[in-house]
N, C-alpha and C positions, 0 to 999 in steps of 0.2 A: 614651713618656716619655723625656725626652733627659738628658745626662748633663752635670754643668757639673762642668766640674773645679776649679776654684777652690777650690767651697763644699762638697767631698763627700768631701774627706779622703784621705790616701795610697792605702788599699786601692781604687777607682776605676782604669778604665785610664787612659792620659794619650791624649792629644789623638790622638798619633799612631797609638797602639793601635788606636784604633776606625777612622782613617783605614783602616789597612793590615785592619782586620778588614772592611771595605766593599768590599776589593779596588783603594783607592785608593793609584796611587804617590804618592810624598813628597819634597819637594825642603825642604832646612834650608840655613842659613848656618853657623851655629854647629853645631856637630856634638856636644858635649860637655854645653852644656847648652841647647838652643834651646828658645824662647818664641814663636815664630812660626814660620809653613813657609807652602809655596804645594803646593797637591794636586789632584792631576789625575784625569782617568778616562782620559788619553791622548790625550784630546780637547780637552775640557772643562775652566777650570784654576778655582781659588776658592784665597784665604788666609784665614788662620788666626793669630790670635794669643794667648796666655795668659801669665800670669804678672804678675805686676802689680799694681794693683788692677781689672781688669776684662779680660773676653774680647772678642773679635770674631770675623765672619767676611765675608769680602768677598766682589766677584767681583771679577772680570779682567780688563781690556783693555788695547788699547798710550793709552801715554801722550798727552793732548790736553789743550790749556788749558783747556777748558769744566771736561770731568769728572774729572781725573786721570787715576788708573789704574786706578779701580774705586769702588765702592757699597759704602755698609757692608750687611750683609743682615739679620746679628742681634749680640745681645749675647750671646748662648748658643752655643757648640758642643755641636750636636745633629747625630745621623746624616741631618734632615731641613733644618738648616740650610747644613750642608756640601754635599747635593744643590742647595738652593736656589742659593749661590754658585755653583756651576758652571751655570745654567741661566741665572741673569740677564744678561740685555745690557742692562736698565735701571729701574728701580723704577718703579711707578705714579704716585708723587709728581714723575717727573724731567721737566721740560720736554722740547716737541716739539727746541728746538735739542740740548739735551742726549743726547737719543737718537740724535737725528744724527750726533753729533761720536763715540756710540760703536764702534770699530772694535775685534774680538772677534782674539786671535793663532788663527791657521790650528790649532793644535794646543801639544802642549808643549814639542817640537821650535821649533818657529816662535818660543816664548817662550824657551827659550834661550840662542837663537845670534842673539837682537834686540839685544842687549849682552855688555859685557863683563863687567859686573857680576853679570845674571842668568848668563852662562855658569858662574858661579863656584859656583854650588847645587850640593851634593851629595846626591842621594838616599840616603834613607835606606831600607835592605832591611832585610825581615824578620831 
């Protein structure tokens, strides 16, 4: 059973809780109050967004006209959708071109130091 934090009230951890309880690093923008973050296994990266009226979580790759930047995967943050994110390169629904055009970043490092923008995440430590 997964955990949606939206609809389950303050006592609940927050997103990033269960991230770093998975042993997954955390990269935020907003440090103060962040709504979204991008999470890794070191390897492997997936996003995450809450707040709002609805969650998501993504996967990953570098930027291409076809697919963006990634797949949505669920509308739930669960400990099994946040795996899922980090494993897809591309949905069973995605066309043959679409799969083509995805190219997955080498690691976390890789998605860093691809921009100036991504350089600017700051992990978030326990």
């Amino acid at each position: 059973m997964g955990l949606n934090f939206l609809s389950k009230g303050q006592n609940m951890k927050t997103p990033i809780q269960t991230m770093h309880d998975m042993g997954l690093r955390v990269f935020v923008r907003d440090t103060e109050n962040p709504m979204y973050c991008f999470f890794t296994d070191g390897k492997n990266i997936g996003y995450a967004q809450w707040g709002g009226i609805r969650e998501s979580v993504s996967s990953v790759h570098k930027p291409n006209k076809s697919t963006g930047t990634g797949f949505n995967v669920a509308d739930e943050i669960t400990r099994e959708t946040l795996l899922a994110a980090m494993q897809t390169i591309a949905p069973h629904w995605a066309s043959a071109s679409d799969r083509a055009s995805v190219r997955k970043y080498r690691d976390i490092d890789d998605y860093l130091k691809s921009s100036k923008w991504n350089s600017e995440l700051t992990e978030v430590v326990k």
